[in-house]
N, C-alpha and C positions, 0 to 999 in steps of 0.2 A: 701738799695743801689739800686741806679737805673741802669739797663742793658740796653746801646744803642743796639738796633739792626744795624749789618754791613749791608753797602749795599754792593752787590757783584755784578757787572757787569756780565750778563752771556756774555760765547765767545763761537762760533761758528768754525768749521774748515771750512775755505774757501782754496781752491784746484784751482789750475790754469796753464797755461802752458807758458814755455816763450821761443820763439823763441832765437837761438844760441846767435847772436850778441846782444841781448838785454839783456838777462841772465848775458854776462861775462861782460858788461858797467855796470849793476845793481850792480852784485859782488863788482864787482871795485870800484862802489860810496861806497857802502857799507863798505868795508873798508878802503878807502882814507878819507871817511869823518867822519869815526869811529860813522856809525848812526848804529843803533839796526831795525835788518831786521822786525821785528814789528812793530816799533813803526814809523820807518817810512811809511811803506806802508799803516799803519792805515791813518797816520795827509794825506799823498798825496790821498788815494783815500776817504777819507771823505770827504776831499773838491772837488775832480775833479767829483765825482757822481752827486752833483749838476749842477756843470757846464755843465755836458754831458744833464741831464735831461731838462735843461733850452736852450742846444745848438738845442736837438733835437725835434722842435715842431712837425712833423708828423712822426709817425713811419715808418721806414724802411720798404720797401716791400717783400715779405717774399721771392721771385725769388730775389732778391738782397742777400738778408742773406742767402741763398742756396748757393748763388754763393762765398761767400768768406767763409763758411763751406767748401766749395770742395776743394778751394785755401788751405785755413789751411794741409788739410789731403791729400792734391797731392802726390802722391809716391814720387815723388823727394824731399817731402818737411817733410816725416815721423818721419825720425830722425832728425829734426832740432828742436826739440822740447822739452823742461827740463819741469818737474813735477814740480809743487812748490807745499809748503803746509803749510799755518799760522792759527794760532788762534786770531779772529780779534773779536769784541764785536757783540754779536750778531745784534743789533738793525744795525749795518753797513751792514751787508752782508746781510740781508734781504732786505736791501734797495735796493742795487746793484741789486739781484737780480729780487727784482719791478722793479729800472728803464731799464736796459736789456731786460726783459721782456716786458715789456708796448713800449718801444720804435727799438723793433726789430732788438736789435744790441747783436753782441756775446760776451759772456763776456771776453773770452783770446785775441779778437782783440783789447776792451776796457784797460784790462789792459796793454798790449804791448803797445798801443798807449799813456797811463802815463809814463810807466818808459819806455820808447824810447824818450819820451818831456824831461825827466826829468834826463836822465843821460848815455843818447846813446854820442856818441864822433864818431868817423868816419865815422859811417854810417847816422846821426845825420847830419853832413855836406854835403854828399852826395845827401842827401833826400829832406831836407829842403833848398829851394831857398835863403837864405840869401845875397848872390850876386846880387841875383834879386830885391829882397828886396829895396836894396838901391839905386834903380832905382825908386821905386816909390816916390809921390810927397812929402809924407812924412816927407821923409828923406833927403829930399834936401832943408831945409830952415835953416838955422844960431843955431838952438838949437842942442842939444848933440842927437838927435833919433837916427840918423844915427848912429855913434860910438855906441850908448849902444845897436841899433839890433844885431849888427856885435861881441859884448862882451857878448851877453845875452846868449849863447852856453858854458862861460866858466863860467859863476853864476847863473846856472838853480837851484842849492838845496845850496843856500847859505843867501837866505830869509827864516827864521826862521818860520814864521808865514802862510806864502804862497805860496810856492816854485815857482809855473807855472805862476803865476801870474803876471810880467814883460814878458814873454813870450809871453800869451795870447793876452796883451794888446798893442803888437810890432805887431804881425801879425794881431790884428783886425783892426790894425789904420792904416795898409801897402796896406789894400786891398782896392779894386775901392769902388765907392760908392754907389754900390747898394749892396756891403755886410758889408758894414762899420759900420752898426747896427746892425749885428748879432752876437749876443751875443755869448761867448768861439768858437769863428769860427776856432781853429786849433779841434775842432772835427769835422765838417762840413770841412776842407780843403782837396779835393781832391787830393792824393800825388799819385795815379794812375794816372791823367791825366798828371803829368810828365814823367810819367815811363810808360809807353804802356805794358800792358798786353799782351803776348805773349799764343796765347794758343797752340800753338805747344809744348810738352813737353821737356827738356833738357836729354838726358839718362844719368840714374843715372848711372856714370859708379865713380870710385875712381880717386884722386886728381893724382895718380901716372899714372894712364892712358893719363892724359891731358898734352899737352903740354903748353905753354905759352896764345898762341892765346886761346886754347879752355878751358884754366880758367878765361880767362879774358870774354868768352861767356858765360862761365856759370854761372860766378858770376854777371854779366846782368840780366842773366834771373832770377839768385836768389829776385835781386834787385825788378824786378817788380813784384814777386811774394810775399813779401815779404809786399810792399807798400798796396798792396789789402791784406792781411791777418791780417793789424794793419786800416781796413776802419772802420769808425761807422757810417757814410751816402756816401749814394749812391744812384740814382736814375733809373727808369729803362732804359732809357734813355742811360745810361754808361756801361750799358751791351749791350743793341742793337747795339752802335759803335764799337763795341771789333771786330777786325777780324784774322783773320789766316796770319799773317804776318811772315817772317824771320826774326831773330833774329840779321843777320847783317846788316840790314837794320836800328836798330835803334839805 
């Protein structure tokens, strides 16, 4: 009698962290779409790993990746942060870990910026220009781009095969044209330069101390804190303009 030998895929613990509002949109796809918290997060980040490594042709400079470390771990931003913790196939996580590594990006900004593309809902609208959108030229000729930019928000994980991928390919084909060939450009798109980094801090004080006005300031400042702590390029360039501004100023 012959004995096949089994192959056994080894798996590795991969460990990560997810900002508030992206954790409870994650939850939520999770079971609205009754996916399996593994086996999605395998199929989305085995495919997005490539696209970041092919987005990011020079690595990030290391005074950039300092600065959205700091952002991540801001006192006011300590507890906005959930533990995750999966068993994913080893040969993926080591990958991730090469391309983050070789390409100067943090790995919790990397995955917040996947499942924030792939299953944020308010903050998601917020963030992303989509109104803008369909101002470019794009979207203004006789075929359906326009309608499906503006629907592509409510069937992010509803392609089986490729989730982000009608995603990617709305914002590549939206932007001007000197980035209209750069390839997975929603990890290259700068969502700080909509939201201006404030680097005066917000005092962490509780929701019940604020009143109206100053939850609606503080949830600003969460916003632009928030937009740099999910960055994977940046240049230095984007730190040198950051200044001491008021917060109701913007």
């Amino acid at each position: 009698m012959t004995t096949k030998a089994l192959s056994i895929s080894t798996e590795t613990s991969f460990s990560f962290n997810l900002f508030t509002e992206v954790e409870r949109d994650f939850e939520a796809a999770l079971l609205n779409g009754c996916y399996q918290k593994k086996a999605l997060l395998k199929r989305l980040l085995e495919i997005e790993i490539e696209r970041l490594d092919e987005a990011i042709e020079t690595p990030v400079a290391e005074r950039v990746t300092q600065f959205i470390r700091h952002t991540q771990i801001d006192g006011g931003l300590r507890t906005r942060w959930v533990p995750h913790q999966v068993q994913l196939p080893s040969s993926l996580v080591n990958r991730i870990q090469e391309v983050c590594k070789n390409k100067g990006i943090l790995r919790d900004a990397w995955v917040n910026r996947v499942l924030f593309l792939a299953t944020a809902t308010k903050l998601f609208d917020g963030l992303m220009p989509f109104l803008e959108i369909e101002q470019f030229e794009y979207f203004k000729n006789e075929s359906d781009n326009r309608r499906d930019a503006v629907e592509l928000k409510m069937r992010r994980l509803t392609a089986p095969l490729d989730p982000l991928s009608d995603l990617h390919d709305a914002l590549n084909n939206s932007v001007g044209t000197d980035d209209i060939e750069e390839p997975w450009f929603l990890y290259r798109y700068k969502i700080f330069s909509d939201h201006r980094h404030p680097k005066k801090p917000f005092p962490p004080v509780a929701d019940a101390q604020l009143n109206g006005e100053s939850k609606a300031l503080r949830n600003r400042w969460l916003v632009h804190k928030f937009a740099w702590c999910i960055t994977c390029w940046a240049e230095i360039g984007d730190l040198d303009q950051l200044e001491d501004i008021d917060l109701m100023d913007l």
